[in-house]
C-alpha positions as CSV (number, residue, x, y, z in Angstrom):
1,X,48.7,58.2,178.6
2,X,45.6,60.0,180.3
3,X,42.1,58.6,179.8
4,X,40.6,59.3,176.3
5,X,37.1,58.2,177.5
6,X,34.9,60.4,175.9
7,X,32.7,62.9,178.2
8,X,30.5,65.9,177.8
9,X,31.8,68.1,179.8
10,X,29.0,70.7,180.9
11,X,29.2,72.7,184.2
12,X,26.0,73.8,185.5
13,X,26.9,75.2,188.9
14,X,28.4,78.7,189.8
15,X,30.8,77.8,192.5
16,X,31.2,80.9,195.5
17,X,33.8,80.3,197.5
18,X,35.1,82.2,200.7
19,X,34.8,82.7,204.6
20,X,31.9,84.5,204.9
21,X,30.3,83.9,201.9
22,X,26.9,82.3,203.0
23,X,26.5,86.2,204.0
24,X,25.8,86.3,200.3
25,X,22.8,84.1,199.9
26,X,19.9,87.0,199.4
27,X,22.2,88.8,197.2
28,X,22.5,85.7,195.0
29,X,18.7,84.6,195.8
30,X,17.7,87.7,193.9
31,X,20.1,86.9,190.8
32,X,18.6,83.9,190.4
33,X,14.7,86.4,190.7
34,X,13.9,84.1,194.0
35,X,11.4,85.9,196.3
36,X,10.2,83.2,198.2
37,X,12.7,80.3,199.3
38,X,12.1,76.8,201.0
39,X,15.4,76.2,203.2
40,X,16.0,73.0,204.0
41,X,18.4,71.6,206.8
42,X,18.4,69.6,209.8
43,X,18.4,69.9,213.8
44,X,22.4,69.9,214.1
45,X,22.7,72.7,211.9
46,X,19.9,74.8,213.3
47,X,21.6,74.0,216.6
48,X,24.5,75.9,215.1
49,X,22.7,78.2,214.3
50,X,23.7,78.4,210.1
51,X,19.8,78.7,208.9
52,X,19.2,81.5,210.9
53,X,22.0,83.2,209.7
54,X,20.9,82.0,206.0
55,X,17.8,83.6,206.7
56,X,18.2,86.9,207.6
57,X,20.6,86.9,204.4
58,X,17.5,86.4,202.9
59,X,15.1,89.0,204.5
60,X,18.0,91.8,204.1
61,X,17.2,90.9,200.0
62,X,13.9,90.9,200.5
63,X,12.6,87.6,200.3
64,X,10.7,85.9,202.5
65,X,11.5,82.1,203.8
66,X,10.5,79.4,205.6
67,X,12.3,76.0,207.0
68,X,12.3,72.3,206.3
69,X,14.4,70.6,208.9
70,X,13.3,67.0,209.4
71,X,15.8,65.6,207.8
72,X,17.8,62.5,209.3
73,X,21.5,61.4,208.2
74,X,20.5,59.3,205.3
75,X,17.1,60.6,203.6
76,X,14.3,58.7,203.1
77,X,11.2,59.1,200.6
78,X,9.6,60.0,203.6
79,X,11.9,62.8,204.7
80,X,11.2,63.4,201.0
81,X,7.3,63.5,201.2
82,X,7.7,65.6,204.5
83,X,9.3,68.4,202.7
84,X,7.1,68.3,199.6
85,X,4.2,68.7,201.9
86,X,5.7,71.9,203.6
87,X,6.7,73.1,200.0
88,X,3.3,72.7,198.4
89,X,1.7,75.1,201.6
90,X,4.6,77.5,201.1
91,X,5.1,77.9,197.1
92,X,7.9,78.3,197.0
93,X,10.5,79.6,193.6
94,X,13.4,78.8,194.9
95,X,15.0,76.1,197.0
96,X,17.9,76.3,199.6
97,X,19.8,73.2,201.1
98,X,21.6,73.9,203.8
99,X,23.8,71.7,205.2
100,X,25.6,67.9,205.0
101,X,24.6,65.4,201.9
102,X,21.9,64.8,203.7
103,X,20.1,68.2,203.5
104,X,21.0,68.3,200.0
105,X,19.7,65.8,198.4
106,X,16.6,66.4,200.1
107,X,16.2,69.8,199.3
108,X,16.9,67.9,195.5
109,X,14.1,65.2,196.2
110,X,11.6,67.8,197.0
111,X,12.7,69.3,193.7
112,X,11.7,66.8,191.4
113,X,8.5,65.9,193.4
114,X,7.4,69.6,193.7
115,X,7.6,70.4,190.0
116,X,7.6,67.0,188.4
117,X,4.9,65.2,190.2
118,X,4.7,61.4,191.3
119,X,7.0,59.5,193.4
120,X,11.0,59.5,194.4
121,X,11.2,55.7,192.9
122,X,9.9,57.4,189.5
123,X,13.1,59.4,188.8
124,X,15.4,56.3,190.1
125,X,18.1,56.6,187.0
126,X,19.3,59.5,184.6
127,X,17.5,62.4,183.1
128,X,13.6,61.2,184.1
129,X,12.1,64.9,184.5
130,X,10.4,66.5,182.3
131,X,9.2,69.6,183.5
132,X,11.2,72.3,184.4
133,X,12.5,72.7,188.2
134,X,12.8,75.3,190.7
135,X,16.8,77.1,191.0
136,X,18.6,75.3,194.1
137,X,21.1,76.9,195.7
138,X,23.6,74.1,197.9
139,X,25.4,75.1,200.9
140,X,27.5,72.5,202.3
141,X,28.2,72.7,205.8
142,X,30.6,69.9,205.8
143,X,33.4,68.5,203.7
144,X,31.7,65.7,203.1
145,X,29.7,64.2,200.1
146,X,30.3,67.2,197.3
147,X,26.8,66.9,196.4
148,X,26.2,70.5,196.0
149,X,28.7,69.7,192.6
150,X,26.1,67.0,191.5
151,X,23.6,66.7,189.1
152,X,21.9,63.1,191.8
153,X,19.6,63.0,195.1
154,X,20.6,59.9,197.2
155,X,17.3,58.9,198.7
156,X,16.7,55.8,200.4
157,X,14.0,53.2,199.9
158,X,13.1,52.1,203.8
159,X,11.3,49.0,202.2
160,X,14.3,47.6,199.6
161,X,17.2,49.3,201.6
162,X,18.3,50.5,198.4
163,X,19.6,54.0,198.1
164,X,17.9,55.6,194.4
165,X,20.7,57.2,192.8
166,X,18.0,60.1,191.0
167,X,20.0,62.2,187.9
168,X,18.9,64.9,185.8
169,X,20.8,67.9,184.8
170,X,17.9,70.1,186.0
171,X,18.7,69.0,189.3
172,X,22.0,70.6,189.4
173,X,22.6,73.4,192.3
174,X,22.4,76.9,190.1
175,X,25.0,78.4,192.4
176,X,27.3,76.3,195.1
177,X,28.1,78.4,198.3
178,X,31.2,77.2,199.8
179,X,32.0,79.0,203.4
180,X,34.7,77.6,205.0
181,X,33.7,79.2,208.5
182,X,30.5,76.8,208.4
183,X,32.5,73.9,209.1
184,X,33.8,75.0,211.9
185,X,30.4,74.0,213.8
186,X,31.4,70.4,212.8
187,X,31.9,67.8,215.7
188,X,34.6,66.2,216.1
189,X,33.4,62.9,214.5
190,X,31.5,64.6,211.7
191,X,34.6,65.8,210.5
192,X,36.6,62.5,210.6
193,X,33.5,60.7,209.0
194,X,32.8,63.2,206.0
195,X,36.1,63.8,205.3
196,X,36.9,60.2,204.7
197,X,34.0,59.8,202.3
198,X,35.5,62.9,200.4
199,X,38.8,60.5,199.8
200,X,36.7,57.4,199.2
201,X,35.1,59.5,196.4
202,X,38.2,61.1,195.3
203,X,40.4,57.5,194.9
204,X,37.6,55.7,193.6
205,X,36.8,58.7,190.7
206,X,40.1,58.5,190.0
207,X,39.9,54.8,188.8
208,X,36.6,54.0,187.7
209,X,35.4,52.6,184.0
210,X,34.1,56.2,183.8
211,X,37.4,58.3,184.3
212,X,38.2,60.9,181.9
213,X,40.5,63.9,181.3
214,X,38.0,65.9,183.2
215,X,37.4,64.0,186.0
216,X,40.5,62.8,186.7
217,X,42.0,66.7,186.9
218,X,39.4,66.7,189.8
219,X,39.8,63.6,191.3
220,X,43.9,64.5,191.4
221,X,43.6,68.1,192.8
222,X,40.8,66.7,195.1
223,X,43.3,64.2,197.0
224,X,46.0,66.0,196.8
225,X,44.0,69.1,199.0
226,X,41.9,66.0,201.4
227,X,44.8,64.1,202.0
228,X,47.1,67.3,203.3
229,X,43.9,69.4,204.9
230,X,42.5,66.0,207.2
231,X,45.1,65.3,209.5
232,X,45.4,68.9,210.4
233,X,41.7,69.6,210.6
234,X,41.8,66.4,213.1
235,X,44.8,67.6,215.0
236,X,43.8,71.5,215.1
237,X,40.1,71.8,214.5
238,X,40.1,75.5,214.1
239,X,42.7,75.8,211.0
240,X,40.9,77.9,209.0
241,X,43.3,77.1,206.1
242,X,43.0,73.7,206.6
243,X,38.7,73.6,207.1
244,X,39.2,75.7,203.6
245,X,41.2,72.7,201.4
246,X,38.8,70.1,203.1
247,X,35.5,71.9,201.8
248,X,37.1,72.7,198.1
249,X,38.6,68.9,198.4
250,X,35.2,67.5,198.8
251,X,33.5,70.0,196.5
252,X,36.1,69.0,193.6
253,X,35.5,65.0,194.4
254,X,32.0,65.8,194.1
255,X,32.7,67.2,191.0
256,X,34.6,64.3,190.1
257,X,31.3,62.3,190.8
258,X,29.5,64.4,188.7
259,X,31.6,63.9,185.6
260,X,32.5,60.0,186.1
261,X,31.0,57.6,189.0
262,X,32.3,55.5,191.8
263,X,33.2,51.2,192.5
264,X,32.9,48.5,194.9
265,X,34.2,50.7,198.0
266,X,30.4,52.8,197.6
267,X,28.6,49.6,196.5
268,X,30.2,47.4,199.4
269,X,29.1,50.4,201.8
270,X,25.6,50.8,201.5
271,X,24.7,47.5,202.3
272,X,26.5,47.7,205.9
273,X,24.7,51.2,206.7
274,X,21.2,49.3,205.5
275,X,21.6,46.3,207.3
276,X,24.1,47.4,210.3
277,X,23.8,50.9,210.9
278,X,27.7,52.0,210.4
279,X,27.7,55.8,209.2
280,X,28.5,55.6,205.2
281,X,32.1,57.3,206.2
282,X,33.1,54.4,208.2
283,X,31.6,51.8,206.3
284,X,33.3,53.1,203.0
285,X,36.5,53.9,204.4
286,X,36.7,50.6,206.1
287,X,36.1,49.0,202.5
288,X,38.1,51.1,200.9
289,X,42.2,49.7,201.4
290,X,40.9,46.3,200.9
291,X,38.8,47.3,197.2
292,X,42.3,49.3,196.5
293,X,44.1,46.1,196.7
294,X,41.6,44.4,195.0
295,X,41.4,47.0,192.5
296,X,45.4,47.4,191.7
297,X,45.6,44.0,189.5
298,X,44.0,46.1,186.6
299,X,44.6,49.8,187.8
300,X,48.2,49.8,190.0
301,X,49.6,52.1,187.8
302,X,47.2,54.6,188.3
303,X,47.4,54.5,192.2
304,X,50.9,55.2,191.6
305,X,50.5,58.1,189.7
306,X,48.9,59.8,193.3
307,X,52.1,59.3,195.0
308,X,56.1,60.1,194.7
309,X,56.9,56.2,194.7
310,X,55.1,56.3,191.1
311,X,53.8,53.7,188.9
312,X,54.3,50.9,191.5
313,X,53.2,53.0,194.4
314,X,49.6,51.4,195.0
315,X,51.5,50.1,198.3
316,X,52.0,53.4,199.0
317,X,48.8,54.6,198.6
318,X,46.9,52.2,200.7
319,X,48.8,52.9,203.4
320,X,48.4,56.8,203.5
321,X,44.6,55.6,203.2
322,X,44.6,53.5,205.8
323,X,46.9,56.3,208.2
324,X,44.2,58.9,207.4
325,X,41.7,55.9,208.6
326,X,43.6,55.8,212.2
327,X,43.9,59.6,212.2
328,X,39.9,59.2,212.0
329,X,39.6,56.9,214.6
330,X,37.8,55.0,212.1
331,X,37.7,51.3,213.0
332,X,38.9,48.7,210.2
333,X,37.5,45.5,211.2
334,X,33.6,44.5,210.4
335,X,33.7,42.3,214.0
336,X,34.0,45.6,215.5
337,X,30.5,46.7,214.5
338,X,28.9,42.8,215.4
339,X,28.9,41.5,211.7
340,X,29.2,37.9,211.3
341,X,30.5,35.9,208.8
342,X,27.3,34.0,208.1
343,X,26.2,37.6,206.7
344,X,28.9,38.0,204.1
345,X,26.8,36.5,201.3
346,X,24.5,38.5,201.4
347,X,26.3,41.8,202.0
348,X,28.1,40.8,198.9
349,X,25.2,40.1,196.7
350,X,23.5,43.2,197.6
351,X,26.5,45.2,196.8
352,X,26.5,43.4,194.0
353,X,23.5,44.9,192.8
354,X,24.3,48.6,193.7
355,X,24.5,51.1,190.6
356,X,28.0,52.0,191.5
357,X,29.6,48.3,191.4
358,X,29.2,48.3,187.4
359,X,32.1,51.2,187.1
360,X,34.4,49.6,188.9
361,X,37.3,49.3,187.6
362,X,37.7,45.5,187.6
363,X,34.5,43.6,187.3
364,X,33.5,41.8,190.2
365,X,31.3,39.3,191.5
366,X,29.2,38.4,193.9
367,X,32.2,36.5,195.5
368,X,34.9,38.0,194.7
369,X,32.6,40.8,197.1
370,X,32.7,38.0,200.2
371,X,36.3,37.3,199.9
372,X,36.4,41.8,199.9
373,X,34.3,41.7,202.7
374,X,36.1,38.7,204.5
375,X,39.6,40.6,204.0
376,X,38.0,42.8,206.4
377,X,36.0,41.3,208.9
């Protein structure tokens, strides 16, 4: 039988989807009655030129604009603090973010600052503002993290090297632009790396204590368009078809996110980028056959159910996963990134402590995470 989990189902984002649709973003800037926007991206995608092009969408709707853009691949409370300061000279009503996870959850961070007050490590948790907050508008320019589908900012504490998973509802994007044509500016590596994390997030919704009928009919649809749209975006970058199932396959994991959570493959992750510097997409997809395998003692079944072998299929599965890995040129071995076993203790027991390892599907501990992590050293 499907999940009976209970959920509240509740979307909050209008989702525009379409090449050529970021062409849009005065039009719907004005729906939402903003007249003065804070757009916030980062030097790669102002290199591609996407916020200029945002902007004068903008201006031809008559609102005026100005840019954030120090934002780094995984953002900080700084990057955080940075913005806010730009945002309370500006004033704005209305925020923009404009390009990977990254962009996104800062342009949410700067949210909850501007309008809430106080510190990022304040709204660490679920539902901690109480004021009002400004409309966001999310514009993913790569297929990626789906966070433009979720209600959380992941910002990371430089002194813990924890990242704060910070939920409300009022956080939510308003409207989701999804333009296929902007991932076309993607490197090579960007789109190997992001589009792994957009199966990580799919597989691991799609067996997590919090799965439900909801999230699952994401989590399905969302593998089902990664897992045939990555090898061809890899092999022929400029399939237009294929850049199109990528961004609504990470959009619809991030929506899987949003209405259930992640596991171990996340939680096992984060500690690596902290500590080691691997890119979350490597670091997570690396994790990921080895947590699968771990995982399929309580869930096989359900692995099964993702491929024509069926119930018994978790075989199956890991190996597509780990095919799509070698299609990314992702490496699967820690020793390739310089991490030695005398570290595996405590990698484990700081993924041990990561938000995400409590929904897993099969409780863990803190070593049963060093055997994980020495299956794939």
């Amino acid at each position: 039988m499907e999940s009976v989990n209970p959920f509240d189902y509740r979307p909050r984002t209008r989702v525009v989807f379409g090449n050529g649709s970021l062409d849009r973003l005065g039009e719907l800037a004005r729906e939402l009655r903003g007249s003065r926007v804070l757009l916030v991206s980062d030097p790669g995608i102002i290199e591609a030129g996407h916020p200029a092009r945002a902007g004068r969408a903008l201006e031809s709707a008559g609102c005026s604009w100005t840019l954030f853009s120090e934002v780094d691949e995984n953002p900080t409370v700084e990057h955080v603090e940075a913005g806010l300061a730009v945002a309370k000279e500006f004033k704005p009503d209305m925020i923009v973010g404009l390009g990977g996870g990254s962009s996104m959850d800062c342009a949410k961070g700067i949210n909850f600052l501007l309008t809430n007050g106080g510190s990022m490590r304040d709204y660490w948790g679920v539902g901690k503002a109480t004021r009002p907050m400004l409309p966001l508008i999310a514009i993913p320019t790569t297929a990626g993290t789906g966070s433009e589908a979720q209600s959380f900012a992941l910002i990371a504490d430089p002194e813990t090297h924890q990242k704060m998973a910070c939920g409300d509802p009022k956080a939510a994007a308003a409207i989701a632009i999804l333009d296929p044509e902007l991932t076309l500016s993607q490197p090579a590596r960007v789109t190997a790396l992001t589009g792994i994390d957009a199966v990580s997030h799919a597989l691991e919704t799609w067996v997590c204590k919090k799965r439900n009928a909801v999230s699952t009919m994401y989590s399905r649809e969302a593998w089902r368009l990664l897992s045939g749209s990555l090898p061809r975006v890899l092999s022929v970058p400029s399939d237009q078809q294929a850049r199109a199932g990528m961004l609504l396959g990470a959009h619809l994991a991030g929506a899987a996110i949003e209405n259930s959570m992640l596991g171990i493959a996340h939680s096992c992750a984060n500690p690596l980028t902290a500590h080691f510097g691997i890119v979350h997409g490597a670091a997570v997809g690396m994790m990921l056959p080895a947590v699968m395998r771990f995982n399929s003692a309580a869930v096989g079944s359900l692995y099964g159910e993702l491929v024509p072998t069926g119930p018994d299929g978790v075989n199956t599965l890991v190996a597509a996963v780990e095919s799509l890995l070698d299609q990314a040129a992702i490496p699967r071995r820690l020793s390739g990134y310089k991490v030695p076993e005398a570290e595996l203790p405590r990698l484990a027991q700081e993924a041990a402590e990561q938000w995400t390892a409590q929904f897993n599907p099969r409780a863990v501990t803190a070593d049963d995470l060093v055997e994980i992590y020495r299956a794939v050293l």
